[in-house]
C-alpha positions as CSV (number, residue, x, y, z in Angstrom):
1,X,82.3,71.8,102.7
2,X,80.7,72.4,99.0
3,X,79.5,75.8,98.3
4,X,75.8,73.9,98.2
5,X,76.3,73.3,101.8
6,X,74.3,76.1,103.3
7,X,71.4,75.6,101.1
8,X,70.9,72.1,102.4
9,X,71.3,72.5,106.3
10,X,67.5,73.0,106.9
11,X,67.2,69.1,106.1
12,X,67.1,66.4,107.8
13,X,68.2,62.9,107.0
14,X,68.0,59.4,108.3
15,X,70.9,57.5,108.0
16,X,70.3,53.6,108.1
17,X,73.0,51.0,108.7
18,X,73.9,48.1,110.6
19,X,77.5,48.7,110.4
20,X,78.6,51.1,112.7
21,X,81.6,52.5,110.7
22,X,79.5,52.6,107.3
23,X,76.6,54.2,109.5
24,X,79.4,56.8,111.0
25,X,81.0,57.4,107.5
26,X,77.9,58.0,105.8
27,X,76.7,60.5,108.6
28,X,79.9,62.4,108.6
29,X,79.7,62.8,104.6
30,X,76.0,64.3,104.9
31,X,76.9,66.4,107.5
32,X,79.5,67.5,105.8
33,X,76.9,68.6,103.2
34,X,75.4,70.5,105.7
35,X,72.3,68.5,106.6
36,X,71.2,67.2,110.0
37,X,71.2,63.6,109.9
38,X,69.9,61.4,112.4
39,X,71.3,57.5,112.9
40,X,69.5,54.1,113.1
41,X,71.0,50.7,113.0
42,X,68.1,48.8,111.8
43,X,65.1,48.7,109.7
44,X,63.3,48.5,113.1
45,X,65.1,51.6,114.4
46,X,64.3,53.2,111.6
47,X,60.5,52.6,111.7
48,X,60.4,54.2,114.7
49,X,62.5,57.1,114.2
50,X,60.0,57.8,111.6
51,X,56.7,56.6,113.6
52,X,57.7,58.7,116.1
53,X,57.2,62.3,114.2
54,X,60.7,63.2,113.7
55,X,60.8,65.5,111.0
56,X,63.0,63.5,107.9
57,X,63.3,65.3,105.0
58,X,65.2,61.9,103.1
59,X,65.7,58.5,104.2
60,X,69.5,57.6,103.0
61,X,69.9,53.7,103.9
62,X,72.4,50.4,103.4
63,X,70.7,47.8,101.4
64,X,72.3,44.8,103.1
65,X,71.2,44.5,106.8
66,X,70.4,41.0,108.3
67,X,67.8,42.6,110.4
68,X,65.7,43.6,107.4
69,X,66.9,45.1,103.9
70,X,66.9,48.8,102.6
71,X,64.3,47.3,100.3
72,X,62.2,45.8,103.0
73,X,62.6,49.4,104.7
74,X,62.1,50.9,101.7
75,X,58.7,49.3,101.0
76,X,57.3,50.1,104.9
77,X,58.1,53.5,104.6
78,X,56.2,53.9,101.8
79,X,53.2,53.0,103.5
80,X,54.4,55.3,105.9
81,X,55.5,58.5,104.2
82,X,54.9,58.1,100.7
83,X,56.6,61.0,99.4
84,X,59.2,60.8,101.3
85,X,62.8,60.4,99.4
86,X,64.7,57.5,99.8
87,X,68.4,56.8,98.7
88,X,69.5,53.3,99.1
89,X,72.9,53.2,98.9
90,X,74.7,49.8,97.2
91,X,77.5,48.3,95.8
92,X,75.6,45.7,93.7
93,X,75.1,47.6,90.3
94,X,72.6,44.2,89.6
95,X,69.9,45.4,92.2
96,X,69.7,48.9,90.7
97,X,66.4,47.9,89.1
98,X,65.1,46.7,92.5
99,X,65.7,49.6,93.9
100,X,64.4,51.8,92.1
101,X,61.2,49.1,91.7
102,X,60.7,49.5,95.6
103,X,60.3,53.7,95.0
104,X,63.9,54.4,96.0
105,X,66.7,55.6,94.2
106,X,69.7,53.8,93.8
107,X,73.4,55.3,94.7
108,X,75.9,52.8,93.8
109,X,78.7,52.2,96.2
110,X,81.8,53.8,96.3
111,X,80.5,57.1,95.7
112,X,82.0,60.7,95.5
113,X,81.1,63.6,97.8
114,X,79.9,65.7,94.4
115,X,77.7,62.4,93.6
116,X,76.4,62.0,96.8
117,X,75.8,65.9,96.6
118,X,74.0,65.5,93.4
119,X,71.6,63.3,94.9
120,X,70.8,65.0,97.4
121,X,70.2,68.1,96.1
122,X,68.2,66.9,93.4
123,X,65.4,64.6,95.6
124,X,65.4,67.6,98.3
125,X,64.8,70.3,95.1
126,X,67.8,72.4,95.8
127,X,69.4,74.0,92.9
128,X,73.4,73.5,92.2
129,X,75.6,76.1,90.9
């Protein structure tokens, strides 16, 4: 665990992914950060994660899924939550500018634990050392 670690287990993030060993990697890494993550496996699932009340601090999602894109998600939860983060994870550098044209920022796949640290604390406002 990162010395930042403590400072961000008052959040809470939902983790979107179809794939079930993407959706558990990504979870474990943002626990491991500290946060509290909660897990949906579609864009669907995600909707009503959020349309239930949860409390989500950050919406951290795939941008591939076959039952709706991280973009498509991206653009409903706007409408939703609109200041609510959202980090869409990808490995296709050339949909960056999509991305980040649907409100969300990009985080290009494979990523580091530091990077993925980064990002979060700087969308959740928590200072680094």
């Amino acid at each position: 665990m990162t010395p930042n670690a403590p400072l961000l287990r008052e959040f809470v993030v939902l983790v979107v992914d179809d794939d079930l060993d993407s959706l558990a990697t990504a979870a474990y890494a943002i626990e491991a950060l500290g946060c509290s993550v909660l897990r949906a496996t579609s864009r669907d699932e995600a909707l009503a994660i959020l349309d239930s009340g949860a409390h989500v601090d950050l919406l951290f999602s795939d941008v591939v899924m076959p039952s709706g894109s991280g973009l498509e998600l991206a653009h409903d939860v706007r409408q939703r939550r609109s200041s609510l983060p959202i980090v869409l994870a990808t490995g296709y550098a050339t949909i960056v500018d999509a991305v980040a044209a649907a409100g969300a920022i990009p985080l290009i796949k494979p990523y580091s634990m530091d990077r993925l640290e980064a990002v979060l604390c700087e969308h959740l406002h928590v200072p680094r050392a």
